[in-house]
OpenMM code with the backbone's topology and positions (N, CA, C; nanometers):
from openmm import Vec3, app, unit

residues = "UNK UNK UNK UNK UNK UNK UNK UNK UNK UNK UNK UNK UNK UNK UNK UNK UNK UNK UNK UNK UNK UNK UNK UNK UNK UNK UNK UNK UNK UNK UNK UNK UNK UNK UNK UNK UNK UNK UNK UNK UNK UNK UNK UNK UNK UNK UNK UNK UNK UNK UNK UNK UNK UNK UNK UNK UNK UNK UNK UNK UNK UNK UNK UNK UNK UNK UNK UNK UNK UNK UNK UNK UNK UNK UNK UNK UNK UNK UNK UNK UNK UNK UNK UNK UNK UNK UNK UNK UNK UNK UNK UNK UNK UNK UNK UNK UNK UNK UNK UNK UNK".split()
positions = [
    Vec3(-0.2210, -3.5874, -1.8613),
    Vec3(-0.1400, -3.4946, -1.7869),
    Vec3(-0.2136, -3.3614, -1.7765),
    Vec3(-0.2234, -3.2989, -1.6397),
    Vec3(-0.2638, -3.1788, -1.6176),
    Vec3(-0.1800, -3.0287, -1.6753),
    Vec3(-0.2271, -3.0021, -1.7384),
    Vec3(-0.1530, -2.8591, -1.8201),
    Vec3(-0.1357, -2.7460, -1.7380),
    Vec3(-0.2754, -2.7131, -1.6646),
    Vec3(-0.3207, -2.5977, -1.6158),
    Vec3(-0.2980, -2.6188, -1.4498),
    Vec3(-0.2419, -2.7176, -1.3837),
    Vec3(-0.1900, -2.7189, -1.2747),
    Vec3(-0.1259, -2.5463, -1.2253),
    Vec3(-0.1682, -2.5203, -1.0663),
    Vec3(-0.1399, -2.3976, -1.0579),
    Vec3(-0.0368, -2.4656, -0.9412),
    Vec3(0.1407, -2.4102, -0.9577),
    Vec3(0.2363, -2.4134, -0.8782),
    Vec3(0.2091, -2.3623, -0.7859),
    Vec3(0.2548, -2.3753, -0.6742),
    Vec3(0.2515, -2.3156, -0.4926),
    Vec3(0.4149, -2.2596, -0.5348),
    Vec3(0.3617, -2.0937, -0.4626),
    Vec3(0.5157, -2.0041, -0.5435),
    Vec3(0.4959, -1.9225, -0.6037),
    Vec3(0.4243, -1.9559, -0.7183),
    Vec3(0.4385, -1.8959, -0.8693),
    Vec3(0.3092, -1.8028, -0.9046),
    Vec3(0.3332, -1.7030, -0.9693),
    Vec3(0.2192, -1.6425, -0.9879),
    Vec3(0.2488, -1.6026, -1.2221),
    Vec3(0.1610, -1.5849, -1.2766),
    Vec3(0.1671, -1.5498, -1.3690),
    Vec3(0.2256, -1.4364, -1.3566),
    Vec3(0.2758, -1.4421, -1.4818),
    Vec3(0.3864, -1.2395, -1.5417),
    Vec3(0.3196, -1.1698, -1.6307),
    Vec3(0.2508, -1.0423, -1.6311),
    Vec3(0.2000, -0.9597, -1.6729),
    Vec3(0.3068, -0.8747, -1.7560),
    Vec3(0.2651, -0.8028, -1.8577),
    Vec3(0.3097, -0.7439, -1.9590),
    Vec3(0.2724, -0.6192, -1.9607),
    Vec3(0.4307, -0.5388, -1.9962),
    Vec3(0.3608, -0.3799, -2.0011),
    Vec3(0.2305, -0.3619, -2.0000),
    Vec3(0.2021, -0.3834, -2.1607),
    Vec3(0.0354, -0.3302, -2.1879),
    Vec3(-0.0561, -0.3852, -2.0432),
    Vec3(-0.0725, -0.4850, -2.0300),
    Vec3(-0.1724, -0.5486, -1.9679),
    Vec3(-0.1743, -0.4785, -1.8392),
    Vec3(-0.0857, -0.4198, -1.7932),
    Vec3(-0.0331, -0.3399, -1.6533),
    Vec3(-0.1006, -0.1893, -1.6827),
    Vec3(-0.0638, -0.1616, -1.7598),
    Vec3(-0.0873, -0.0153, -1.7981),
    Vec3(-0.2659, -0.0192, -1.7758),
    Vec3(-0.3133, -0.1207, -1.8986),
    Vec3(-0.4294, -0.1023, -1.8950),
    Vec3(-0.5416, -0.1306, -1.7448),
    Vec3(-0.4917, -0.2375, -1.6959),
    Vec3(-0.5272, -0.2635, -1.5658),
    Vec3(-0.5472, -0.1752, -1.4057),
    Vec3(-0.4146, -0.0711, -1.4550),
    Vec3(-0.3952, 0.0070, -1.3694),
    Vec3(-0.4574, 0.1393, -1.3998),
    Vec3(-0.4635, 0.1867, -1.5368),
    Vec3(-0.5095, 0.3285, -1.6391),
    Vec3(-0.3881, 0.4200, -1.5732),
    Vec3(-0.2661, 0.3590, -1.6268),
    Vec3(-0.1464, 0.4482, -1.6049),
    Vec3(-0.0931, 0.4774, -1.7547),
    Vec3(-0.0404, 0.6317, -1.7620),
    Vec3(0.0622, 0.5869, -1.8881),
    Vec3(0.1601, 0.5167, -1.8384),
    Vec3(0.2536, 0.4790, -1.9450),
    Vec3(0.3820, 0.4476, -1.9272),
    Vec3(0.4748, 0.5507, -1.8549),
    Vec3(0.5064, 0.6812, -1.8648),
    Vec3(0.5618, 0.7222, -1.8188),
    Vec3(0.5261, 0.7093, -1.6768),
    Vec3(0.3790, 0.7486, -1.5942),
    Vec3(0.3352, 0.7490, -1.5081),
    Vec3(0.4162, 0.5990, -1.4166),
    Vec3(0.4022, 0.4829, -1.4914),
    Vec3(0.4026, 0.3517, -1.4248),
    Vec3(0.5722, 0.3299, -1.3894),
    Vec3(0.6593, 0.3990, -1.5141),
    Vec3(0.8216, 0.4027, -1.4451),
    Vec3(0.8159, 0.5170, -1.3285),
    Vec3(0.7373, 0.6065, -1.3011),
    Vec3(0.7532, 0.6750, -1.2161),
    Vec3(0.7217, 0.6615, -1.1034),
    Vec3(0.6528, 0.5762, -1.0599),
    Vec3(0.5614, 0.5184, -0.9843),
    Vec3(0.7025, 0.4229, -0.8876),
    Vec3(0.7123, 0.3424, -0.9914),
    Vec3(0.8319, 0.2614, -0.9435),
    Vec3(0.9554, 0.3115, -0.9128),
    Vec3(0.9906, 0.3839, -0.9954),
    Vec3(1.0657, 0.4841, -0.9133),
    Vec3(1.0743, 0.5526, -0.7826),
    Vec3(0.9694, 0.5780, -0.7557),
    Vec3(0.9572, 0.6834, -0.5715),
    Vec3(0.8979, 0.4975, -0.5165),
    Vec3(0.9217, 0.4223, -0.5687),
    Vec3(0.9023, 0.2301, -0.5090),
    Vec3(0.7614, 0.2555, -0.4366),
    Vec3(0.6796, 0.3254, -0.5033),
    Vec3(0.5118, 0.3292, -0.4688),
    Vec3(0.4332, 0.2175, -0.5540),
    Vec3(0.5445, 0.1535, -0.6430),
    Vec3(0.4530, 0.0618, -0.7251),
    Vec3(0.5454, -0.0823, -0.7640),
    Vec3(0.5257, -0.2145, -0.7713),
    Vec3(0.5940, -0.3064, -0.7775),
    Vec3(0.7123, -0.3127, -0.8766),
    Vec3(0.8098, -0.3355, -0.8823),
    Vec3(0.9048, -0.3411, -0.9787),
    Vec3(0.9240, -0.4108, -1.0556),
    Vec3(0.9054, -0.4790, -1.1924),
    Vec3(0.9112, -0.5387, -1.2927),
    Vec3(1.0375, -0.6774, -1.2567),
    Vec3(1.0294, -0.7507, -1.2975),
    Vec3(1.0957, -0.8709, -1.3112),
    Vec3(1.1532, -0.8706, -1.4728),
    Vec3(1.3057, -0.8487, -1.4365),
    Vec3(1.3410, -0.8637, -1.6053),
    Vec3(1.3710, -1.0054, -1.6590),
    Vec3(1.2860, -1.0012, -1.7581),
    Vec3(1.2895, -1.1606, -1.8510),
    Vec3(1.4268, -1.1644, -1.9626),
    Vec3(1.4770, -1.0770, -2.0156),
    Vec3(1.5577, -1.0903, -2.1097),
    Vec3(1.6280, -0.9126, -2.1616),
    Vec3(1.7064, -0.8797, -2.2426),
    Vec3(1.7656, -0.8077, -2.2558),
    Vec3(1.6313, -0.6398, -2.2584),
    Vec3(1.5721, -0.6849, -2.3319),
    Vec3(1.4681, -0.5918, -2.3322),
    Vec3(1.3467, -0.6499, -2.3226),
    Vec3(1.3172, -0.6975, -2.2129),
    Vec3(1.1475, -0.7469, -2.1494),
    Vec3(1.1503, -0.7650, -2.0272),
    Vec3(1.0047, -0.6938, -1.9858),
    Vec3(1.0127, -0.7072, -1.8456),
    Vec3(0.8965, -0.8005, -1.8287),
    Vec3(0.8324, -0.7934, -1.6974),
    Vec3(0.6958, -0.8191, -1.6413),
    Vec3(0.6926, -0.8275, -1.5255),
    Vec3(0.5727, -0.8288, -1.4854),
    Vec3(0.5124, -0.7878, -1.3457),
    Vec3(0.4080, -0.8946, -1.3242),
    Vec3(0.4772, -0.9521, -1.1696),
    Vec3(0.4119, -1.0829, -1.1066),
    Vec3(0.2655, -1.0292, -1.0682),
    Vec3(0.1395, -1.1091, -1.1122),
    Vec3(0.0596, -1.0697, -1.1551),
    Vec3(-0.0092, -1.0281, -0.9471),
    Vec3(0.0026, -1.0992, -0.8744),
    Vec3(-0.0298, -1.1343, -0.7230),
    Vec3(0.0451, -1.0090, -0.6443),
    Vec3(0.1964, -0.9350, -0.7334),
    Vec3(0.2410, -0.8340, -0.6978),
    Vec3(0.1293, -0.6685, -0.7395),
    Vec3(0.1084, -0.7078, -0.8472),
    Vec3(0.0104, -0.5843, -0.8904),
    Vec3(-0.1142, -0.5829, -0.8689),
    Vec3(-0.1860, -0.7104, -0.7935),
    Vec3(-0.3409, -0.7266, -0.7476),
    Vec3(-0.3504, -0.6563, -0.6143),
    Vec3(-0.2299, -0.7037, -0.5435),
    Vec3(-0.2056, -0.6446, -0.3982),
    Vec3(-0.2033, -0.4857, -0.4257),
    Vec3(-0.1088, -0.4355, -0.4812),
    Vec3(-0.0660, -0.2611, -0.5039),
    Vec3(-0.2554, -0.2230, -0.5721),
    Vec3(-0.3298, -0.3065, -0.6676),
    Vec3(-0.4663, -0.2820, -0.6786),
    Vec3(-0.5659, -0.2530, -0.5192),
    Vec3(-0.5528, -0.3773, -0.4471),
    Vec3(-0.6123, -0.3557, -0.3031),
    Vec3(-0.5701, -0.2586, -0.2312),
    Vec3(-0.5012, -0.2487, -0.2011),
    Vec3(-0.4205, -0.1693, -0.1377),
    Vec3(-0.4651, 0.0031, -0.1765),
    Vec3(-0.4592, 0.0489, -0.3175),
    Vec3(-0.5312, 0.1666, -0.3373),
    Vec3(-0.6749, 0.2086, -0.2859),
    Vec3(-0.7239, 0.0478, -0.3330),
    Vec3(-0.8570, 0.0226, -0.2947),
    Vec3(-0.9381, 0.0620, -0.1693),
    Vec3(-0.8542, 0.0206, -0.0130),
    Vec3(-0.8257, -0.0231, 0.0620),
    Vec3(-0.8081, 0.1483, 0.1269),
    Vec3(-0.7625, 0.2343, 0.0358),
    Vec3(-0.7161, 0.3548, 0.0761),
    Vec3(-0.8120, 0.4532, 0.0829),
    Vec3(-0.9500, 0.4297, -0.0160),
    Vec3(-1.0131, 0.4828, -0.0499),
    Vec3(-1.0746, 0.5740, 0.1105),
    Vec3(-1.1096, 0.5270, 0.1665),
    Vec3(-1.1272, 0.5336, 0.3048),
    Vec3(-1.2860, 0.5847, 0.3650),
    Vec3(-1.3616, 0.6194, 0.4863),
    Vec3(-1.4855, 0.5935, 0.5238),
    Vec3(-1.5423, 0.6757, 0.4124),
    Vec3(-1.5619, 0.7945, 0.3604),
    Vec3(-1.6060, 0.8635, 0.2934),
    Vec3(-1.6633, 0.8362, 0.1636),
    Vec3(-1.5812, 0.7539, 0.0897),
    Vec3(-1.6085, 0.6723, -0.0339),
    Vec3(-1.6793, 0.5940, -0.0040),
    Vec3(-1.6752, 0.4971, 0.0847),
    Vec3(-1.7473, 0.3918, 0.1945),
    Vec3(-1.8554, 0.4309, 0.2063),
    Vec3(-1.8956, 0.5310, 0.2506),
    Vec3(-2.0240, 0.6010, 0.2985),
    Vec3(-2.1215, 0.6359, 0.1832),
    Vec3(-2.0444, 0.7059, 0.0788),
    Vec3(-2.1623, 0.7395, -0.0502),
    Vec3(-2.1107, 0.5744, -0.0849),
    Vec3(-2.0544, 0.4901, -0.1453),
    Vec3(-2.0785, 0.3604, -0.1794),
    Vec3(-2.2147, 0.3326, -0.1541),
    Vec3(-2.1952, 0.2790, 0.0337),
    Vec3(-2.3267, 0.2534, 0.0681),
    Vec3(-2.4473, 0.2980, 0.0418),
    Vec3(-2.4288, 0.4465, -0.0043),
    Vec3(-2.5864, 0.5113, 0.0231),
    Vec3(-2.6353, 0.4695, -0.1600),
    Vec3(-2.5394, 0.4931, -0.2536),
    Vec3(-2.5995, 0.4732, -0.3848),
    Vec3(-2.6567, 0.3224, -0.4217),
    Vec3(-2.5499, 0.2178, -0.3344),
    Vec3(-2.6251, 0.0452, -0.3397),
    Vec3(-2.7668, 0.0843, -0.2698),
    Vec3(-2.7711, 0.1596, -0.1582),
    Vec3(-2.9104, 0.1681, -0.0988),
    Vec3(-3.0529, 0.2047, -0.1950),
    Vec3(-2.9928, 0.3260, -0.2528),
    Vec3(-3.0468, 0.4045, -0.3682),
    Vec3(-3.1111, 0.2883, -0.4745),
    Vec3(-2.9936, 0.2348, -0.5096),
    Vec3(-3.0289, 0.1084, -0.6371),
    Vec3(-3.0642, 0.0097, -0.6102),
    Vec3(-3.0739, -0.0359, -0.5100),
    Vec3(-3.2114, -0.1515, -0.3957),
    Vec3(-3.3560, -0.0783, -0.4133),
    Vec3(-3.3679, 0.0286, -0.4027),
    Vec3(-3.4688, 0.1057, -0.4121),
    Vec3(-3.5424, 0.1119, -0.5537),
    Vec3(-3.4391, 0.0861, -0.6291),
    Vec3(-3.4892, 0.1184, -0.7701),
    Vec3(-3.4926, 0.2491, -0.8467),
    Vec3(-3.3964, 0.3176, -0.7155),
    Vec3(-3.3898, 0.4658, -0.7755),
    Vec3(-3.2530, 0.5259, -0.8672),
    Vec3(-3.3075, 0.5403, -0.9645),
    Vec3(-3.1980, 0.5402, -1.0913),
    Vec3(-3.1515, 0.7174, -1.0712),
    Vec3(-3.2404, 0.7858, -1.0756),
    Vec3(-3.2485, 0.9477, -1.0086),
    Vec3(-3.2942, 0.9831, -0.9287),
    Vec3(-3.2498, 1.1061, -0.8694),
    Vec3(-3.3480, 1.1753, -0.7995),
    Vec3(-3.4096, 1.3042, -0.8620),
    Vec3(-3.5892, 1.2539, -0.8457),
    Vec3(-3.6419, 1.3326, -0.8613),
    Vec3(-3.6544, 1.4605, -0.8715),
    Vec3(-3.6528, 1.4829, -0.7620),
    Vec3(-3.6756, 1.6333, -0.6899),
    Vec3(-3.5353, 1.7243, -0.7888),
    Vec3(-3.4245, 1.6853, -0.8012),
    Vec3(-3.3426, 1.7564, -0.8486),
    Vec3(-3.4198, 1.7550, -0.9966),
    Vec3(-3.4627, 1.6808, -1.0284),
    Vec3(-3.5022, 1.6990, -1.2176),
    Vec3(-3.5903, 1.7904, -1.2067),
    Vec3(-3.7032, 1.7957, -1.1293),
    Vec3(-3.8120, 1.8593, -1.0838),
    Vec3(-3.7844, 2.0234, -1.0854),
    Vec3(-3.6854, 2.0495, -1.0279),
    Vec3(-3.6272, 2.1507, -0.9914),
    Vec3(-3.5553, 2.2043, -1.1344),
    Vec3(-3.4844, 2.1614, -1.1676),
    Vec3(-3.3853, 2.1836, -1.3208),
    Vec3(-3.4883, 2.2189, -1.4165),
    Vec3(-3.6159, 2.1549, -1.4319),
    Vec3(-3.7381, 2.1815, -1.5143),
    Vec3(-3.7744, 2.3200, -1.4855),
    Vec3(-3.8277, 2.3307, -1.3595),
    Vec3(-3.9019, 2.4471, -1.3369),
    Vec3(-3.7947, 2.5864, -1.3213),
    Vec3(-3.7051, 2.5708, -1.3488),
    Vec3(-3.6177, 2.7100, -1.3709),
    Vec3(-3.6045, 2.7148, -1.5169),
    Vec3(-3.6590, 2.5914, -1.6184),
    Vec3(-3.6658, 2.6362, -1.7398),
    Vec3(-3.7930, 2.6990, -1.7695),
] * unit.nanometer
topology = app.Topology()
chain = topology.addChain("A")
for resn in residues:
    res = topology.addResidue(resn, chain)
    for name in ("N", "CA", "C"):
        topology.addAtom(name, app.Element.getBySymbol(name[0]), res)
């Protein structure tokens, strides 16, 4: 019998911590979030437990991602260019920082 079968539907439930850390929110930050409904809302499991459908908080991940917009895009590109190059620094700025010492 297959254990690890993945349901059509279903996504795994994430746990405070694992949310927090995933996201680098405090706690307070992450009820607040959900609050102004800028961030997915917890699924309550039992009197005191929640969690968060894991496919709900990957999306709200893209989505920031996604926000970043051309600018980030643009130095992205130029530093992968940079590190194709093999260029870990630039020179000229060290060059410069030296000779004013």
């Amino acid at each position: 019998m297959e254990t690890n079968k993945t349901i059509l539907g279903t996504c795994r439930l994430m746990r405070l911590r694992e949310v927090l850390q995933l996201c680098s929110f405090s706690r307070a930050t992450l009820y607040r979030e959900i609050k102004l409904h800028t961030f997915p809302a917890p699924v309550k499991l039992s009197a005191r437990s929640v969690g968060w459908l894991q496919d709900d908080v990957m999306q709200w991940l893209d989505a920031r991602v996604a926000q970043r917009g051309p600018a980030y895009q643009a130095h992205a590109q130029i530093e992968h260019q940079d590190a194709k190059r093999g260029a870990a620094f630039k020179p000229g700025r060290r060059r410069a920082r030296d000779e004013a010492e």
